[in-house]
Structure formats: C-alpha cells, structure tokens
N, C-alpha and C positions, 0 to 999 in steps of 0.2 A: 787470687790464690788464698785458699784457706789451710791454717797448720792446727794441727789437730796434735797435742802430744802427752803422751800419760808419763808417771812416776810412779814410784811407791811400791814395785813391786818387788820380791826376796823371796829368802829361804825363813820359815820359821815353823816350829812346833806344833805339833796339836794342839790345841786351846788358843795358842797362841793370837796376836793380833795385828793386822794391817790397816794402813790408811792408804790407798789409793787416789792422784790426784788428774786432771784433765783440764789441760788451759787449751782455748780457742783462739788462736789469732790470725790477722790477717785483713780478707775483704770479705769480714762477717760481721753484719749491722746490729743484727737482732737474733738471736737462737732461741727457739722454741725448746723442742723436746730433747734432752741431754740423756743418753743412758751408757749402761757398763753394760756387753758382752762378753763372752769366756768359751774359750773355744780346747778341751783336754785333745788330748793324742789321740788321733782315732778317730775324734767324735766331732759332728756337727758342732757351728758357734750355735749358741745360748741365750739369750737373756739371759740378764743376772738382775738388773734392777732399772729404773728410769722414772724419770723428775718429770712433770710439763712447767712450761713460765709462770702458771700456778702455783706448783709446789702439789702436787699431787703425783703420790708415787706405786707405782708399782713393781712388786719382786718376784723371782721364783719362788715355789713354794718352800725347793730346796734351802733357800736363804732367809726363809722370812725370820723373824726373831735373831738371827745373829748377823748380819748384813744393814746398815742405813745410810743408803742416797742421799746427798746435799750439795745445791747450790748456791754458788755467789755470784749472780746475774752483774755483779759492778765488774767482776772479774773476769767473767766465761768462763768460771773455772765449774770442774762437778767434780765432787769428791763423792769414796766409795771405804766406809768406814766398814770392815770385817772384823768380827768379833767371834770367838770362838772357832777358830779357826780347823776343816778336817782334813784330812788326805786326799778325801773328793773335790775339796776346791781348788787342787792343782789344778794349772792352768796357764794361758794367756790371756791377758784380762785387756778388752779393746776398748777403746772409748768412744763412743757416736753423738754426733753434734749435727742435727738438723739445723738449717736457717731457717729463717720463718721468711725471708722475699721468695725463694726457689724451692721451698721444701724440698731440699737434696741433704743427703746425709750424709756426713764426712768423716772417716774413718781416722784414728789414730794407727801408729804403728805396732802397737799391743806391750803390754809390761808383762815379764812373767811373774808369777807366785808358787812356788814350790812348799806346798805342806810337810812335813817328814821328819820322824826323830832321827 
C-alpha cells in the first residue's frame, strides 16, 4: 500500500502566495519522478510542474517563472512553491509519485487552491 497525501491548499488573492506539500508513505522504496497536476472545473488534469531523482524540472509554460518544484528525497516529500498567484490557477492541485521498482504512478486525493478577491 502506497499513501499519497498533499496540503497547502486555500483561498488567497491575486498576487498572492502558496506552498504546496506531498508526503509518500508506505510500501514505496525508491521514487523516481514526483510531479503536481491541476485539474480546473470543466477541464482536463494538467501538468503543472515535475522533479526527476535528479532534480531536473519541468513546468507549464503557464507557470514557469511564478511556480518552483522541490524535493526532499530523505522525506518523499515534493513541495509546489506558487508565487504570484492568478484566478487561472484555481484548481485542484494532485500530487503524482512514480516508484522507481514498478514504475506505477500513485495518485494523491488533490488539495484545492482558490484564487479570488
């Protein structure tokens, strides 16, 4: 059994700022590639951003410059630092944990984020 569980998500302002967090536990040895998904009303889940055990990342274009992915491989955590925050990043924001034995990908239950004055 693998637990997949995010935090961090709320209501906040335009400009405003979030930290997103993502702990893996369980019967997970090793995780490769960690990312955040985001899935608005209506619309297809997303990329939003993702780490490999390297540390090399990739974002939507939507995010790049106000958005940064980070790991703590001692932790299995992946945080999801939002900076400037807009009305467009409303959401529910998932969190994805590949293992590196099964390369299967394990899904959180989503945190929401609401943009809005």
């Amino acid at each position: 059994q693998v637990q997949v569980v995010e935090s961090g998500g709320g209501l906040v302002q335009p400009g405003g700022s979030l930290r997103l967090s993502c702990v893996a536990s369980g019967s997970i040895f090793s995780i490769n590639t960690m990312g955040w998904y985001r899935q608005a009303p209506g619309k297809q889940r997303e990329l939003v951003a993702r780490i490999t055990t390297g540390g090399r990342t990739t974002y939507a274009d939507s995010v790049k410059g106000r958005f940064t992915i980070s790991r703590d491989n001692a932790k299995n955590t992946v945080y999801l630092q939002m900076n400037s925050l807009k009305p467009e990043d409303t959401a529910v924001y998932y969190c994805n944990i590949v293992a590196v034995s099964t390369n299967i990908g394990y899904w959180g239950q989503g945190t929401r984020v609401t943009v809005s004055s």
